[in-house]
C-alpha positions in Angstrom: 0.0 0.0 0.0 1.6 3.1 -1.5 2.1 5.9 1.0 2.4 9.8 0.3 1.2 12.6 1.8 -2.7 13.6 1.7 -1.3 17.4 -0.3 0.0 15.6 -3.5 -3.2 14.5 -4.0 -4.0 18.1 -4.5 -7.5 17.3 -1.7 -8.7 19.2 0.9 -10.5 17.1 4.0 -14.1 16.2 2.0 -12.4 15.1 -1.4 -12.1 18.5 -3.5 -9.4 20.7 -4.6 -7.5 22.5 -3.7 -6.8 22.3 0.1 -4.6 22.5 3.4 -1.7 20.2 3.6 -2.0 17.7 6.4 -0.2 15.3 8.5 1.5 12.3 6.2 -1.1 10.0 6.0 -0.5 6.4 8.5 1.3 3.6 6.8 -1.0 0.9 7.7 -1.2 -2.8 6.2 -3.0 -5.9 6.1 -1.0 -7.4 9.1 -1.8 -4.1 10.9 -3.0 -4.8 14.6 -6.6 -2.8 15.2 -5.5 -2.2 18.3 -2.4 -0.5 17.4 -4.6 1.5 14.3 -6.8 2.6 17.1 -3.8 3.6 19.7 -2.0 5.5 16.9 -4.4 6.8 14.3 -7.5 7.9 15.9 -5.9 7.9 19.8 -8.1 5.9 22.1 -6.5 3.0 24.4 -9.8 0.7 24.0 -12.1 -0.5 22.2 -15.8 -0.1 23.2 -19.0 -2.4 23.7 -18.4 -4.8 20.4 -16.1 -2.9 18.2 -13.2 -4.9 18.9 -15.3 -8.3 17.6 -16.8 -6.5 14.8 -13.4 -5.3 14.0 -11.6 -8.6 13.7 -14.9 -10.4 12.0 -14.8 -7.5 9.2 -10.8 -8.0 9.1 -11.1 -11.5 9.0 -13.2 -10.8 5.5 -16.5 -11.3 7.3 -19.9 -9.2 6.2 -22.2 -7.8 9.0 -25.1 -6.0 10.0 -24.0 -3.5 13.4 -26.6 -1.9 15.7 -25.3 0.6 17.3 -25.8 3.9 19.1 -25.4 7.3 17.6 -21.8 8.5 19.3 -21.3 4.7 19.9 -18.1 4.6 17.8 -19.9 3.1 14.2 -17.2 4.8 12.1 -14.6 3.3 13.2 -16.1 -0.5 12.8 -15.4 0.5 9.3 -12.6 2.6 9.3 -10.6 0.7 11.3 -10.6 -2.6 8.9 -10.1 -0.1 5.9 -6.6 0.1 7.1 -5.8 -3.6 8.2 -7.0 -5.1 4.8 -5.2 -4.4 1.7 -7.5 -2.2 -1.1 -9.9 0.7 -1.0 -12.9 1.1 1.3 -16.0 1.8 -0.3 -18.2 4.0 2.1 -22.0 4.3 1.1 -23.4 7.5 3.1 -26.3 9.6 2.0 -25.7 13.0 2.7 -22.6 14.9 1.9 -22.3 17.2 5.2 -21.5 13.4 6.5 -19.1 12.7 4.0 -17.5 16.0 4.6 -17.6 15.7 8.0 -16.1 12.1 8.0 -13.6 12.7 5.4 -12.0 15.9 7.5 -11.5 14.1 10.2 -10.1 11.0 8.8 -7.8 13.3 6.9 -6.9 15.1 10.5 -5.8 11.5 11.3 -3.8 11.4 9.0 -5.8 8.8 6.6 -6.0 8.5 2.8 -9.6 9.4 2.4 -11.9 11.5 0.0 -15.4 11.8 -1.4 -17.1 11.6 -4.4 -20.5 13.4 -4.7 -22.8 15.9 -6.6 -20.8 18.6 -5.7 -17.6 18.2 -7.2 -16.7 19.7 -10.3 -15.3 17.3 -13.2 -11.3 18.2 -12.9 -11.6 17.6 -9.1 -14.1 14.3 -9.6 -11.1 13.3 -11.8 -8.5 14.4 -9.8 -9.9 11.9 -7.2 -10.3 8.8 -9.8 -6.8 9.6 -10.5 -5.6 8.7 -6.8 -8.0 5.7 -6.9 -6.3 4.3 -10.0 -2.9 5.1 -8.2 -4.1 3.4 -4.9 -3.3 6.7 -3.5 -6.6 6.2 -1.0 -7.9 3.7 1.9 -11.7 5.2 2.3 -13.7 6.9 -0.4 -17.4 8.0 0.4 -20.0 8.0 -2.3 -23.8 8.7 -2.0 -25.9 5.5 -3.2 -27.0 7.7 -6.5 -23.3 7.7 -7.6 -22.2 4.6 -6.7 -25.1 3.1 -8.9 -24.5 6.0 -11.6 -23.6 3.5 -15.6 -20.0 2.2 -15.2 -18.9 3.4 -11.6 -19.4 -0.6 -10.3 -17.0 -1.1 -13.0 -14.6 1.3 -12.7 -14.2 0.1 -9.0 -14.3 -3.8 -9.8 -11.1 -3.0 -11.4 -9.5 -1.9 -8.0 -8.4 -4.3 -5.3 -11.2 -3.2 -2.6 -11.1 -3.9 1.1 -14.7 -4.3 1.9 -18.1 -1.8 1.4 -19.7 -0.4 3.9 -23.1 1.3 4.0 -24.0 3.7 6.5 -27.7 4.6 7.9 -28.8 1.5 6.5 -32.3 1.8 7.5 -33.1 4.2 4.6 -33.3 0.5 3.0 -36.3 -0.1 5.0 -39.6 0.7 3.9 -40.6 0.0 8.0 -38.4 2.4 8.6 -38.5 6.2 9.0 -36.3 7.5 6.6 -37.3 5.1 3.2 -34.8 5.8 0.8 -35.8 3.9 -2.5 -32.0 4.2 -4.1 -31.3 2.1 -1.3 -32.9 -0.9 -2.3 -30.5 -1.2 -5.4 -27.4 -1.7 -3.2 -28.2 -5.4 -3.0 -26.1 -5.9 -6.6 -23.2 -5.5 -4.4 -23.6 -8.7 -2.9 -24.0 -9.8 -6.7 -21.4 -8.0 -8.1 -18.8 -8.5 -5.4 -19.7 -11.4 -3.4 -16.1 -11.9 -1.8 -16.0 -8.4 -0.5 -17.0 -7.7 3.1 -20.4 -5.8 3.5 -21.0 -3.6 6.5 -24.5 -2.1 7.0 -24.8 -0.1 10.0 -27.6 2.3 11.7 -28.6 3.2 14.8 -32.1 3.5 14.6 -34.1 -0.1 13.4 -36.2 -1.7 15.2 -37.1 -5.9 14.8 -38.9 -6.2 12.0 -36.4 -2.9 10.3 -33.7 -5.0 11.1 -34.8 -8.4 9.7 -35.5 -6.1 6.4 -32.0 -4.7 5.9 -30.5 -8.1 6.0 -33.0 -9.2 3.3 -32.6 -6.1 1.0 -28.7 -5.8 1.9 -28.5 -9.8 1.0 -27.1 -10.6 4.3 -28.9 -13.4 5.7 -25.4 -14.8 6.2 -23.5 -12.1 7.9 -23.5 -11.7 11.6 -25.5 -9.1 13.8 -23.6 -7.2 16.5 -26.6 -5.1 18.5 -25.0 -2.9 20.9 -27.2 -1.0 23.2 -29.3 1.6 22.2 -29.3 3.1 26.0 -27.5 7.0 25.7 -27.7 7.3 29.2 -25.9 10.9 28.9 -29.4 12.0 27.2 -31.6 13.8 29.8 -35.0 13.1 28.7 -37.4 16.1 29.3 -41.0 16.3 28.3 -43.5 19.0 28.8 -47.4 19.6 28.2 -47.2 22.2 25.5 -48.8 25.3 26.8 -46.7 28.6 24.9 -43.9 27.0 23.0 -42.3 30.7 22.7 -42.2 31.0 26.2 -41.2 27.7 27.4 -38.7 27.5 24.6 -36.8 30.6 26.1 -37.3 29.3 29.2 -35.3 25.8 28.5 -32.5 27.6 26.4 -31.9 30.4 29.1 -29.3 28.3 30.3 -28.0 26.7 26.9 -26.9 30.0 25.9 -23.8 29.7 23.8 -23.8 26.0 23.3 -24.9 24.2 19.9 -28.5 23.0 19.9 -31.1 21.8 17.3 -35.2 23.1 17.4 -37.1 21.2 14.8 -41.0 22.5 13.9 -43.4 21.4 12.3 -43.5 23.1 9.3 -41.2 26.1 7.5 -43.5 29.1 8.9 -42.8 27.7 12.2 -39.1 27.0 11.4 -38.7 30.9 10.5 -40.6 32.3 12.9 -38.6 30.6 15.7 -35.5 31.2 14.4 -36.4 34.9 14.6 -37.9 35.3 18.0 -34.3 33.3 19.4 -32.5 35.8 16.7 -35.0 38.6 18.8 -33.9 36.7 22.1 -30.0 37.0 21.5 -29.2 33.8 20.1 -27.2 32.7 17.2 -30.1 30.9 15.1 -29.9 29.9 11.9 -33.2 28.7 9.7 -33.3 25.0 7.8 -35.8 24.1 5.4 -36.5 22.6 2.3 -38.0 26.2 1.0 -34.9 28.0 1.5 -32.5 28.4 -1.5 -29.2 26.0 -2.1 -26.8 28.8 -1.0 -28.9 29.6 2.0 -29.2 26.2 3.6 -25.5 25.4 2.6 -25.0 28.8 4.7 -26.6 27.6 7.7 -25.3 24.0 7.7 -21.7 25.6 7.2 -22.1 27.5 10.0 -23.4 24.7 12.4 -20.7 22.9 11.3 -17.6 25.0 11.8 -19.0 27.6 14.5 -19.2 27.7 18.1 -23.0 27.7 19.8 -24.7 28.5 16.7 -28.9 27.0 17.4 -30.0 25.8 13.9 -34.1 25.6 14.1 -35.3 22.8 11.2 -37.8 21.2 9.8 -36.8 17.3 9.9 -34.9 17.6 6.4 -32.0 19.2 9.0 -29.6 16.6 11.0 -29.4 12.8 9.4 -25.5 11.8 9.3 -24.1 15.8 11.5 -21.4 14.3 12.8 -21.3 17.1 15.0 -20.2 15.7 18.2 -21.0 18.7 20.8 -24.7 19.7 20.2 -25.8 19.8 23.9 -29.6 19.8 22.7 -32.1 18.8 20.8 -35.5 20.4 20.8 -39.0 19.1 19.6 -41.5 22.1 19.7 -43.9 19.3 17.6 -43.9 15.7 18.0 -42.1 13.9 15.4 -43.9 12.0 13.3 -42.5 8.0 15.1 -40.5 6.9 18.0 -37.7 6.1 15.5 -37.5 9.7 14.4 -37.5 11.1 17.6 -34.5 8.6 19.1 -32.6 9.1 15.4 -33.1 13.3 15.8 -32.5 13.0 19.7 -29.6 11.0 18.9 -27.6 14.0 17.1 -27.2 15.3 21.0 -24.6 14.6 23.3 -22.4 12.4 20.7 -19.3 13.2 22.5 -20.7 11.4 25.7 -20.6 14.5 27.5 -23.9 15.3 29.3 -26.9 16.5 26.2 -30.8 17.3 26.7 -33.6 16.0 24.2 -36.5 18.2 25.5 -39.8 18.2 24.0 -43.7 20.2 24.1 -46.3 18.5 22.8 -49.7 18.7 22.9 -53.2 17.4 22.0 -53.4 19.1 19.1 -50.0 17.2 17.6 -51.7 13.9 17.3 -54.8 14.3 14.7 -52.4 16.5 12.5 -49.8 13.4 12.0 -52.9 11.9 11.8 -53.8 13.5 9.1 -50.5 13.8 7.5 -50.9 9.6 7.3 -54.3 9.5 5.4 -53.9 12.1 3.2 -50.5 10.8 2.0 -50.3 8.8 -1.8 -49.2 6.0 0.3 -50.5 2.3 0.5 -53.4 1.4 3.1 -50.7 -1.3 4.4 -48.1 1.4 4.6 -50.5 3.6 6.0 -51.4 0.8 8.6 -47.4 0.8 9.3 -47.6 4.2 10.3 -50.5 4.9 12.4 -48.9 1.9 14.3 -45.3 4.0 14.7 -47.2 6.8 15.7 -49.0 5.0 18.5 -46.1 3.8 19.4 -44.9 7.5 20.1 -48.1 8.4 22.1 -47.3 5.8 24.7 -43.7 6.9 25.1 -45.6 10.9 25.4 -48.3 9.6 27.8 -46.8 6.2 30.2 -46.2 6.8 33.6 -43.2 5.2 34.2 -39.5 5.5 33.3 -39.1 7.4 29.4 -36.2 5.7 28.6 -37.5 2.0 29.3 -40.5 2.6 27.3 -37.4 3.7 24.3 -35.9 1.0 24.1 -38.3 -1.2 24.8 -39.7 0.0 21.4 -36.4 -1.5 20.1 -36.4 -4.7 21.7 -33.8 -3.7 24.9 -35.1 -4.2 28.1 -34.0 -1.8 31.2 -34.1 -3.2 34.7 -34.7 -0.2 36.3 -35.7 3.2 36.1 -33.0 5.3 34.7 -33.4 8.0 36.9 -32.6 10.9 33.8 -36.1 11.7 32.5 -38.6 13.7 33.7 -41.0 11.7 34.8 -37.9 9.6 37.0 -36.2 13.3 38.3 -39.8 14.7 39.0 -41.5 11.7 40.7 -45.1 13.4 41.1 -47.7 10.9 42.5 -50.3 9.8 40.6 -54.0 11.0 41.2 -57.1 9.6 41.4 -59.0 10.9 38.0 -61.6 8.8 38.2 -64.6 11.2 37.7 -62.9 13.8 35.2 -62.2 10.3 33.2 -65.7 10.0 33.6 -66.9 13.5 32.6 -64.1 13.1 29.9 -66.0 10.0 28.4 -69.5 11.7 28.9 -68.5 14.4 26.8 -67.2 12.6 23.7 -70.8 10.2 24.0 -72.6 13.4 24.1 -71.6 15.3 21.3 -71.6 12.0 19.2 -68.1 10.9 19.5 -66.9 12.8 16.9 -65.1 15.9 17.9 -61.5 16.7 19.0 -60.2 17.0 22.7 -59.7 20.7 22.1 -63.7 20.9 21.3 -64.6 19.0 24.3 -62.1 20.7 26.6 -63.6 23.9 25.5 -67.2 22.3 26.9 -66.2 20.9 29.9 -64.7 24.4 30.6 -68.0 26.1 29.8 -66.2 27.9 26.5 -68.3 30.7 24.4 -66.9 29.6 21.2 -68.5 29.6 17.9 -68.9 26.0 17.5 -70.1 25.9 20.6 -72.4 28.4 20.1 -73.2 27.2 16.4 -73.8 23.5 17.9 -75.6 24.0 20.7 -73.5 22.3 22.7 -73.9 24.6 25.5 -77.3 22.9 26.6 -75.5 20.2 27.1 -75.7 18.2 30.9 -71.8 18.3 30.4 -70.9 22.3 29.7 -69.2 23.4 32.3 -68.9 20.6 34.9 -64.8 20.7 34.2 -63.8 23.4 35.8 -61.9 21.5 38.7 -59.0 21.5 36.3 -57.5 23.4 33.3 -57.1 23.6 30.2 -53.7 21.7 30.0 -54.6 18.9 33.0 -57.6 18.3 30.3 -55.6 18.0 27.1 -53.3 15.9 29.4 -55.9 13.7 30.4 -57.6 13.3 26.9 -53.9 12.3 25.7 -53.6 9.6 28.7 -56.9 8.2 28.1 -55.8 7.7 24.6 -52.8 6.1 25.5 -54.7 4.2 27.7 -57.4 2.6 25.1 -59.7 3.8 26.6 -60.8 6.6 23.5 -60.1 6.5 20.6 -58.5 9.0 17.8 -60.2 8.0 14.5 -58.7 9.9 11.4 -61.6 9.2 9.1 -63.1 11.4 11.7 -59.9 14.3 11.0 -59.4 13.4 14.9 -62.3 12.4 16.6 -62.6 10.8 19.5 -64.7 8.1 20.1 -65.0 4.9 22.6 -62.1 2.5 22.7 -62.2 -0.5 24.5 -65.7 -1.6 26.1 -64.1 -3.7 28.8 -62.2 -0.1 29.4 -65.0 2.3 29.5 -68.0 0.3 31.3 -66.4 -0.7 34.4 -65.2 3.6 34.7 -68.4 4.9 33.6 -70.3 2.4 36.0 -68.1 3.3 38.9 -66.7 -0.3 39.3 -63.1 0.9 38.4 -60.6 3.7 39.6 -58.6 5.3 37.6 -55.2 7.1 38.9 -53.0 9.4 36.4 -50.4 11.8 36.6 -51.4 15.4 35.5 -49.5 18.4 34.9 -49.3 21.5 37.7 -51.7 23.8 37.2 -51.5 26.4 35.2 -50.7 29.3 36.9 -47.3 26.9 38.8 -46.2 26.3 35.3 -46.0 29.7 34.1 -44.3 30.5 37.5 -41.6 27.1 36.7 -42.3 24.6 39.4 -39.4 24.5 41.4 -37.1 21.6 41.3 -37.5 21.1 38.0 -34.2 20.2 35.9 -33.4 22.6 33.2 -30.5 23.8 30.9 -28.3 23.9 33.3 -28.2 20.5 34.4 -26.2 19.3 31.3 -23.6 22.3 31.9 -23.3 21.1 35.7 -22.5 17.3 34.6 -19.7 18.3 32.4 -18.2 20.7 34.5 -18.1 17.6 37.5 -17.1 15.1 35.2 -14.0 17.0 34.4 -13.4 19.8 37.1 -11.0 22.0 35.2 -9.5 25.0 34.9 -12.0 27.1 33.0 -10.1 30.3 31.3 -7.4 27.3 30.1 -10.5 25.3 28.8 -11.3 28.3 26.8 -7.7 29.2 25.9 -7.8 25.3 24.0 -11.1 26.3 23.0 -10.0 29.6 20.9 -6.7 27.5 19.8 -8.8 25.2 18.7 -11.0 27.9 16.7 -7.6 29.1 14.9 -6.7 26.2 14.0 -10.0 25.0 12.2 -10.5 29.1 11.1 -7.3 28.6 9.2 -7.7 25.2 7.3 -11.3 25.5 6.9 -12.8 23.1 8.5 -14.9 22.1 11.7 -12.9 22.8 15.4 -14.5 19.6 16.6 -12.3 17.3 13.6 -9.2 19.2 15.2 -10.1 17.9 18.8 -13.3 17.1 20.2 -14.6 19.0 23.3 -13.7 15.7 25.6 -10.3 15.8 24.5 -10.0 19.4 25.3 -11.5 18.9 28.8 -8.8 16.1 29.0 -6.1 18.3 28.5 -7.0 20.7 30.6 -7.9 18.3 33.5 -4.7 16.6 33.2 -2.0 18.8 32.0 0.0 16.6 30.1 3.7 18.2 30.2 5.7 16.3 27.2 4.7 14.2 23.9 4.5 11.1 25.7 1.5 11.8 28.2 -0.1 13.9 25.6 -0.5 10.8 23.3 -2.0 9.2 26.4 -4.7 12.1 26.1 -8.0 10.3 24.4 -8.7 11.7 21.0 -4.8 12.1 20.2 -3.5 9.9 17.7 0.4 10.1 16.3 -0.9 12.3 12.9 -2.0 15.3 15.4 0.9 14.5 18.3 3.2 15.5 15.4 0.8 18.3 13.9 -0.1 19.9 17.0 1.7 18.7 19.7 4.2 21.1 20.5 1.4 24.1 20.0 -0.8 22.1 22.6 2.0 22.0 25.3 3.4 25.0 25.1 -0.3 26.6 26.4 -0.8 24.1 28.8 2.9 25.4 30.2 2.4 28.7 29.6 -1.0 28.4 31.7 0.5 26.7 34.6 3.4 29.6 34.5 2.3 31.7 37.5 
């Protein structure tokens, strides 16, 4: 395997011309030990979870499907075996921010690595073939559109290749959430090069996703590795959505200057957010599908390579950010399946460092996805698939127990006990006995002929002067106005629960409607030969106030600063290096050094080469590049 420095390819970090020189790329072979490729390239000590056995099965010229959790350490069950066998690692990824991303920080590694996408002009597409006939690379990242484009597969069959792998496999999946039909053509690999390794990997598929991707991907044969999909440093948070502005400011008061993501709905919502946080002092950015090229490309650059920059999206923002110190994700809507919400909570916290996925959602949520469903051009059996996800994600909204069991319980995992990082673990309310508003609850949907909303019938148990109301006669009702012993958002909250429950139920023929759900349910409650206990939100006035107790932003700050007590102006002082450097060779500060390493650092002080390389995160490629910059600061902070 041919070695020569990454400039004399004439590449910058994602594959295009020209660039910043970088470290001489690792002279690595196909009796390399992983453990020494991990030690030396990429700078960790140990493997985690099953990387080490999917590491030596994929060396050994195994094919496999992995399972593993976003910040988990995927990457490198690929990248690692792309330098122990001999040939060119074919990377399958479908977005180029990932390939970007992946490519400058394989190149910061000091690994042979480029991209071939959409982007790319011809001379620097050509400059790139040009290494690959030279086997002048060890990793090349293609979208699935170009790697099926007429004569690519046979431009590469003539190349000694050390194994494919394709990343967010679950776009394959048609019960998955992000169906991605280009991705069903990807089985000819295993036709085409049946001796090859294959690699799929995702983080987000549940059973029956899973059994699909080894069907479509041909690899029946291959092994599964299923790591947990536990993130334990994800603080779970979910509110009753009363006045998204409000609570929104409220939550990011003390995420101020730290990277987040706030997904809406829809693009109105996107932009007006974006501009009350803008209004509010924060560095937002908008993402949407109805912004022009350059402007989205704006934003996402931004995110990317800036410090505590809060991009507010629709859910075309986020799938394959490599991003590793977004400290949280926001849902002002609910997404539309439990799958979306772990993949788009996922893009927090991937540095392992302490990260909040905090959510409002609210009755009103549920008919709209609702609605969403049946007026898709989708099949009834597809449409049958995804009224089932979205149950699945009322349950998680509405149990009463631990959040994160219910998670990953949805994918199979079973957690013994509470985890003791969600809300409904940190804030351990009691449950009440509901047993007659239930009842006046049920009453109300049988007497306006199960076929209204729960904001209708909130608005009659409350004794509203609305226009329906009015319109209906619904105010001559024996129910209007026998609600008042609780509000408008312990009603909502109830009508959600008894949803959850079974015991009403949301029919979108009826846009939304509720109407009776189980009769073995509903009889016993109605006849008073059941109880029924629930847990309902504070009232109104205590949650404008903020109950106190409550976890909020700061929480995630506080964990990070006790995980690594450090000197905090030397933090910063790495922090601003860190900025220059990435400022100067265009690309991301977090490919120069994550945030843990820089913690690290400053926790330990390393005062020569040799305990630097022990540092986590600092492989031989950036001990040469920028070890003597790092440790003259660290001395020069310790100088009194």
């Amino acid at each position: 395997m041919p070695t020569i420095p990454s400039r004399d390819l004439g590449l910058d970090g994602a594959g295009f011309l020209p660039g910043p020189s970088h470290a001489a790329p690792v002279d690595c072979c196909s009796s390399a030990d992983p453990s020494q490729v991990l030690r030396e390239v990429f700078g960790y000590g140990a493997f985690r979870g099953p990387q080490q056995e999917i590491v030596a099965h994929v060396v050994a010229g195994g094919s496999a499907l992995v399972l593993m959790p976003t910040g988990g350490g995927k990457s490198l069950c690929y990248q690692i075996p792309a330098l122990c066998r001999p040939g060119l690692a074919v990377v399958v990824s479908p977005l180029i921010a990932l390939m970007q991303d992946q490519v400058e920080g394989l190149r910061q590694a000091g690994v042979r690595a480029a991209a071939l996408n959409s982007s790319l002009e011809a001379a620097e597409a050509g400059a790139i073939w040009g290494a690959l006939e030279r086997q002048e690379l060890d990793l090349l990242y293609v979208s699935p559109e170009r790697l099926l484009s007429p004569g690519f597969l046979d431009r590469l069959a003539a190349l000694p290749l050390a194994l494919f792998a394709i990343d967010e496999a679950h776009c394959v999946s048609q019960w998955g959430h992000d169906f991605r039909p280009e991705y069903l053509q990807l089985a000819v690999l295993a036709e085409r090069f049946a001796t090859i390794p294959r690699l799929a990997l995702t983080a987000t598929a549940d059973p029956r996703t899973r059994e699909e991707i080894r069907e479509r991907l041909k690899l029946q044969q291959g092994r599964v590795f299923l790591a947990s999909f536990d993130r334990p440093n994800i603080r779970y948070l979910l509110r009753d959505k009363d006045e998204p502005r409000r609570q929104l400011l409220a939550f990011l008061a003390d995420h101020r200057g730290e990277a987040g993501i706030v997904y809406a709905r829809s693009r109105s919502r996107v932009d007006r957010f974006a501009a009350e946080l803008r209004a509010a002092g924060f560095d937002a950015v908008a993402y949407h599908a109805g912004l022009d090229a350059a402007e989205r490309s704006s934003a996402l650059n931004r995110f990317r390579r800036e410090c505590g920059v809060v991009v507010v999206a629709t859910i075309a923002f986020g799938m394959g950010i490599d991003k590793p110190d977004v400290r949280f994700v926001v849902h002002l809507d609910l997404p539309k399946s439990l799958e979306a919400y772990y993949q788009e909570t996922g893009r927090a916290g991937r540095d392992g460092l302490p990260a909040e996925a905090w959510m409002v959602h609210g009755a009103g949520d549920v008919p709209q996805l609702r609605r969403f469903i049946e007026d898709s051009e989708a099949s009834e059996a597809q449409k049958r698939i995804e009224h089932g996800k979205l149950d699945a994600l009322i349950n998680f909204t509405e149990t009463g127990g631990c959040r994160r069991q219910v998670l990953l319980h949805h994918f199979g995992e079973t957690l013994a006990e509470a985890c003791g990082n969600c809300d409904l673990c940190l804030e351990p309310e009691r449950a009440v006995d509901v047993t007659e508003a239930a009842r006046k609850a049920l009453s109300a949907a049988f007497r306006t002929g199960q076929r209204f909303g729960a904001a209708h019938l909130v608005d009659v148990l409350l004794g509203g002067d609305t226009a329906k109301i009015r319109e209906l006669g619904h105010g001559s009702l024996s129910v209007y106005g026998i609600g008042k012993e609780l509000d408008r958002g312990q009603w909502r909250s109830l009508f959600r629960q008894l949803v959850a429950g079974g015991y009403l139920l949301n029919d979108p023929e009826a846009r939304g409607g509720l109407s009776f759900g189980s009769q073995q349910l509903v009889k016993p409650l109605l006849r008073g030969e059941a109880r029924l206990a629930l847990r309902l939100p504070p009232p109104a006035q205590q949650r404008r106030r903020g109950a106190p107790g409550l976890p909020g932003g700061s929480a995630s700050r506080a964990a990070i600063e006790a995980e690594a007590p450090v000197d905090g102006v030397l933090l910063q002082s790495l922090k601003e290096w860190r900025r220059q450097q990435a400022r100067e060779q265009g690309v991301p500060p977090y490919v120069v050094f994550h945030d843990r390493t820089l913690l690290e650092m400053a926790a330990c002080r390393p005062a020569d080469l040799a305990a630097l390389a022990e540092v986590g995160g600092v492989g031989q490629a950036k001990l040469e590049r920028y070890g003597a910059a790092v440790l003259a600061l660290l001395a020069s902070a310790s100088t009194p």
